[in-house]
C-alpha positions in Angstrom: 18.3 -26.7 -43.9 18.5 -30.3 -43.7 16.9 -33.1 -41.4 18.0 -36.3 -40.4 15.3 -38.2 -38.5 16.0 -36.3 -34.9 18.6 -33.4 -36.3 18.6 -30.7 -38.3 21.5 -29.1 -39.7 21.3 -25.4 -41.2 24.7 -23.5 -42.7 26.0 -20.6 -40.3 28.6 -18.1 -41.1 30.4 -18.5 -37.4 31.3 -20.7 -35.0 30.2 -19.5 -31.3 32.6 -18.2 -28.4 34.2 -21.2 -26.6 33.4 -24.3 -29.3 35.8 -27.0 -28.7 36.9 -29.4 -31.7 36.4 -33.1 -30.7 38.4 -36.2 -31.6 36.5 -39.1 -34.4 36.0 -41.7 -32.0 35.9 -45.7 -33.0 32.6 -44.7 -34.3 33.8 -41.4 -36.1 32.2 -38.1 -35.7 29.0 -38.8 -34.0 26.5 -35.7 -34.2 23.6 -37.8 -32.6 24.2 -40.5 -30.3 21.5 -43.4 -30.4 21.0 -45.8 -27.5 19.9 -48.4 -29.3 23.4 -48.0 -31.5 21.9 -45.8 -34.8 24.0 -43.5 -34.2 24.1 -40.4 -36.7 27.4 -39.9 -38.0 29.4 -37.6 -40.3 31.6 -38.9 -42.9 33.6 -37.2 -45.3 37.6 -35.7 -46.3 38.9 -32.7 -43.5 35.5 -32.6 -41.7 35.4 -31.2 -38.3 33.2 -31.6 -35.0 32.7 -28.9 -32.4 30.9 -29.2 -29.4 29.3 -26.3 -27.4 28.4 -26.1 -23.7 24.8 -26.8 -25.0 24.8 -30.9 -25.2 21.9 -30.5 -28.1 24.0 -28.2 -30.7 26.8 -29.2 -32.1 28.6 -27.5 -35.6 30.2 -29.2 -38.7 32.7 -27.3 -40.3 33.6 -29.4 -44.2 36.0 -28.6 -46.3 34.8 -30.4 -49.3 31.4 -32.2 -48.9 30.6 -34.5 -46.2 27.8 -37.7 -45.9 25.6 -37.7 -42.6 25.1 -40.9 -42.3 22.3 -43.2 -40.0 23.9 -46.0 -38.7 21.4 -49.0 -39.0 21.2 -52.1 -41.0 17.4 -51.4 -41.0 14.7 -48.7 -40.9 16.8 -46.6 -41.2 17.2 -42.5 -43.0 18.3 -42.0 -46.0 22.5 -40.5 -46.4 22.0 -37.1 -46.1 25.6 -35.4 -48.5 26.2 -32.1 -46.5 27.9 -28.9 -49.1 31.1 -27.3 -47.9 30.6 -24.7 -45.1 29.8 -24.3 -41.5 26.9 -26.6 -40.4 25.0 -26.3 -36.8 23.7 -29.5 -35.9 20.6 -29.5 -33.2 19.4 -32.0 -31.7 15.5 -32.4 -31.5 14.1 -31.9 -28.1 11.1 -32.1 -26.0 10.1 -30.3 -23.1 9.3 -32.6 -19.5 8.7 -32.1 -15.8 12.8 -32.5 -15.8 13.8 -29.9 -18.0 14.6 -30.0 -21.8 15.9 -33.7 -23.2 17.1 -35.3 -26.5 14.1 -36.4 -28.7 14.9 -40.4 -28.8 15.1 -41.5 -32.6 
């Protein structure tokens, strides 16, 4: 296993039923979207994003070996260098009267 300020990645053997790949954006392949813009992002040669119908797990499939990366000039984690594999990504979450939510970073 392997944390990230608010994720935590941990090597699977298969993806799940119904896991869609998704396009790098501007940003690139965003695992954890910030709102203040420190956005957690993977970086790295013939590495693909899935997303799930769960909006806090997401998986990481590299090829070679990939950098998860915290996008802020300041304060910010250390590069995290991810082994090649299948990597589920969760997102940290807290319980409130609304129902489960993203753990803000």
């Amino acid at each position: 296993m392997v944390a990230q300020g608010d994720i935590l990645l941990r090597k699977v053997t298969k993806l799940p039923k119904g896991a869609t790949i998704e396009e790098p954006g501007v940003k690139g392949l965003v695992l954890a979207h910030s709102e203040t813009g420190h956005d957690h992002v993977a970086v790295g040669p013939d590495v693909k994003l899935y997303r799930t119908k769960d909006p806090l797990t997401s998986y990481l499939e590299v090829q070679l070996s990939a950098d998860i990366v915290h996008k802020r000039p300041f304060d910010t984690h250390e590069t995290v260098r991810l082994t090649k594999g299948l990597w589920e990504v969760k997102r940290q979450r807290e319980m409130t009267p609304e129902g489960w939510q993203a753990v803000q970073d």
